[in-house]
C-alpha positions as CSV (number, residue, x, y, z in Angstrom):
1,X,-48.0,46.0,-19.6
2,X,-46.0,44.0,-16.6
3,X,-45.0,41.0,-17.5
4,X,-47.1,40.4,-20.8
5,X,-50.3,41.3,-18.9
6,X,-51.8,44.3,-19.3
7,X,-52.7,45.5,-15.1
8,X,-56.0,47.4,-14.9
9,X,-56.5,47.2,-11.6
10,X,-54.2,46.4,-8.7
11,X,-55.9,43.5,-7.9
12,X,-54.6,41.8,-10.7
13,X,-51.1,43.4,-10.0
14,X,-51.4,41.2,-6.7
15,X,-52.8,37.9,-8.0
16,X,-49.7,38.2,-10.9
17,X,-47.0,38.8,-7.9
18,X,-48.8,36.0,-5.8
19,X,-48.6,33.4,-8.4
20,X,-45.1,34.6,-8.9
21,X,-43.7,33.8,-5.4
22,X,-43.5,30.3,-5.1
23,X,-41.2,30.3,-8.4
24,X,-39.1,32.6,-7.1
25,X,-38.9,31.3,-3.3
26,X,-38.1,27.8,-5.4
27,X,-35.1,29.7,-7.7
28,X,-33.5,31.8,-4.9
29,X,-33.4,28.8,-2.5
30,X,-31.8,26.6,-5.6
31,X,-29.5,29.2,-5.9
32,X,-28.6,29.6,-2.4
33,X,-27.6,25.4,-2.3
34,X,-25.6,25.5,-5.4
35,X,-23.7,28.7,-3.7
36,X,-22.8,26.4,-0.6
37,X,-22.2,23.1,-2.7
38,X,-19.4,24.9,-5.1
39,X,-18.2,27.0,-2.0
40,X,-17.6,23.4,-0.2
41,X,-16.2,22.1,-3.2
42,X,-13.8,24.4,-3.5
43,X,-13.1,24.6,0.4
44,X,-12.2,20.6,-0.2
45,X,-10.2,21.0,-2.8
46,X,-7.9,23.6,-1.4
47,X,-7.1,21.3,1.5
48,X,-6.7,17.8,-0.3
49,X,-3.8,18.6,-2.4
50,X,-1.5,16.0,-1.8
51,X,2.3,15.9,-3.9
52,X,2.9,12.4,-5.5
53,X,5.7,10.4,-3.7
54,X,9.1,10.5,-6.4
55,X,11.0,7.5,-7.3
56,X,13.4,8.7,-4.7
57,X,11.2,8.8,-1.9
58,X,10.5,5.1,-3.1
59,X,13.9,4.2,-3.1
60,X,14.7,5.6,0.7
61,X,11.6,3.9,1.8
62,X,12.1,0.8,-0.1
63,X,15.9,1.0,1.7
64,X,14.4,1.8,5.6
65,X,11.7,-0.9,5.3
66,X,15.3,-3.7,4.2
67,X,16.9,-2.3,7.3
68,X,13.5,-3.1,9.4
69,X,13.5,-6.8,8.3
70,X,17.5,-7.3,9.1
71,X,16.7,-5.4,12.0
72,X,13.6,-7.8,13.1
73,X,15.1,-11.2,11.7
74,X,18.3,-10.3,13.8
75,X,20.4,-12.9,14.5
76,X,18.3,-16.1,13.4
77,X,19.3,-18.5,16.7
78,X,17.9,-22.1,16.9
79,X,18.6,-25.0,18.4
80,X,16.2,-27.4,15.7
81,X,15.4,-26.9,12.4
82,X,11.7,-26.6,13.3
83,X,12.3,-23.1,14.3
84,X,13.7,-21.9,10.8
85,X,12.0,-20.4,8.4
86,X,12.1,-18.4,4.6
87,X,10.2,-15.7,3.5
88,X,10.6,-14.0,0.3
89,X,11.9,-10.9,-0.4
90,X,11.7,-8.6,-3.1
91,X,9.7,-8.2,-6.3
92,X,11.1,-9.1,-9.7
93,X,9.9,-7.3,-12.7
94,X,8.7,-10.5,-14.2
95,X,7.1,-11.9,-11.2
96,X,8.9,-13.5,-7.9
97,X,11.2,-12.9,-5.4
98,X,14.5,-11.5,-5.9
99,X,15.9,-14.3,-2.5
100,X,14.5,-15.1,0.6
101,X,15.6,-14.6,3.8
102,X,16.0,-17.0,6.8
103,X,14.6,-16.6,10.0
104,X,13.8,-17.7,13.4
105,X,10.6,-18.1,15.1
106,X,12.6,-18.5,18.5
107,X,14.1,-14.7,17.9
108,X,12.0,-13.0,15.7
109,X,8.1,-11.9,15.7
110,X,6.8,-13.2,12.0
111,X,3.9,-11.7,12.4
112,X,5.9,-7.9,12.0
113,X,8.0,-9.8,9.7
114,X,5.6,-10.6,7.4
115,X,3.8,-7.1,7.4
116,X,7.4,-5.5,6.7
117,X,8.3,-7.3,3.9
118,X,5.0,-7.4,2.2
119,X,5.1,-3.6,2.2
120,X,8.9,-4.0,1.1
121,X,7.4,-6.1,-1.6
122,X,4.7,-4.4,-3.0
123,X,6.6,-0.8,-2.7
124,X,9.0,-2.6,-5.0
125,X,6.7,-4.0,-7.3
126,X,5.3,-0.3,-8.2
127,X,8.9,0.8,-8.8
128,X,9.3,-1.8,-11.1
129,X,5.9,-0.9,-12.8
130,X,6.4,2.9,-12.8
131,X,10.1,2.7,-14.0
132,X,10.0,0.1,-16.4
133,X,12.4,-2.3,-14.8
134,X,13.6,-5.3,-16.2
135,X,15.0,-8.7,-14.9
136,X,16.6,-11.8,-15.8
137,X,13.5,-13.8,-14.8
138,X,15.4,-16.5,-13.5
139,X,13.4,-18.8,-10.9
140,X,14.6,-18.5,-7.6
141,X,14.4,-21.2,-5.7
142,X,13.0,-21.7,-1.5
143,X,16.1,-22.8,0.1
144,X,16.4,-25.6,2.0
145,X,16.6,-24.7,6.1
146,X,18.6,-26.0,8.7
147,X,20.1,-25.5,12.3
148,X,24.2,-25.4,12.0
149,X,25.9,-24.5,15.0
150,X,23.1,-22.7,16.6
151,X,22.0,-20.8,13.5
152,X,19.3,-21.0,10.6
153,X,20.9,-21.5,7.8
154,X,19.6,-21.9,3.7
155,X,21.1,-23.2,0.9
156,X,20.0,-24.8,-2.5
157,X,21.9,-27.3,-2.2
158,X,21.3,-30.7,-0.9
159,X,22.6,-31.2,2.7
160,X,25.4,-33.6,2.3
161,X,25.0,-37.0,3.9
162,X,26.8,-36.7,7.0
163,X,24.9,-33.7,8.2
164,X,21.4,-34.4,10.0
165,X,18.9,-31.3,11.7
166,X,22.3,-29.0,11.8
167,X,24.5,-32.3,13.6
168,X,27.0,-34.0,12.3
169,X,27.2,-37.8,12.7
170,X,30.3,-39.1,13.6
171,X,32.0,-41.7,11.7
């Protein structure tokens, strides 16, 4: 008996083994994908292993990417206040900006200004996230801008009533 099926003749034998074929073209050929799927799979794996950045890796970039936006705003030169700007910087813990910094538009590309510090700003928000910071959730204010003497300038103060668009008017 082959198979369950008691062969008399080996005609049968060959109608048993032709019947037989397609199953086990079907099987090996399954087999034969699954072998190349896991082999890829594994291939993949091998090469996608990436290390998780540390906090300290944070905190250098955090400190290179504060030294690009000094390095961009530069000395913020104007000669009207329509030049001077304030973006913010920094991420509390409990939501807003640590300060803002003053710029000019006459000296310093915002576009690149902008894309630095929202990197600065995010890469400081997952800090805060992932270590558990806290803050003292004080609102910080946009300060007001002027041109003094050449320069853009913020305070959050009120400008005092002898000073005009960075000029003082004489008395």
């Amino acid at each position: 008996m082959a198979f369950g099926v008691a062969v008399s003749s080996s005609g049968a034998l060959r109608r048993l083994v032709s019947r037989r074929r397609p199953v086990i073209r079907r099987v090996a050929h399954s087999l034969a994908v699954l072998a190349l799927v896991a082999a890829c799979r594994a291939t993949g794996q091998r090469e996608t292993t990436v290390q998780p950045a540390t906090d300290e890796d944070d905190r250098e970039q955090l400190a290179e990417l504060g030294a690009e936006a000094r390095a961009l705003i530069g000395e913020p030169s104007c000669t009207s206040v329509a030049q001077c700007r304030a973006v913010p910087l920094g991420a509390k813990p409990c939501g807003g900006p640590w300060s803002y910094v003053v710029y000019s538009t006459e000296s310093t590309d915002a576009a690149a200004l902008a894309d630095v510090v929202a990197r600065y700003n995010a890469l400081e928000a997952r800090l805060n996230r992932r270590e558990g910071r806290v803050s003292d959730c004080q609102f910080v204010s946009r300060p007001l801008l002027d041109c003094v003497d050449g320069r853009c300038i913020g305070s959050l103060m009120s400008r005092p009533p002898e000073m005009h668009s960075g000029k003082r008017i004489q008395r």
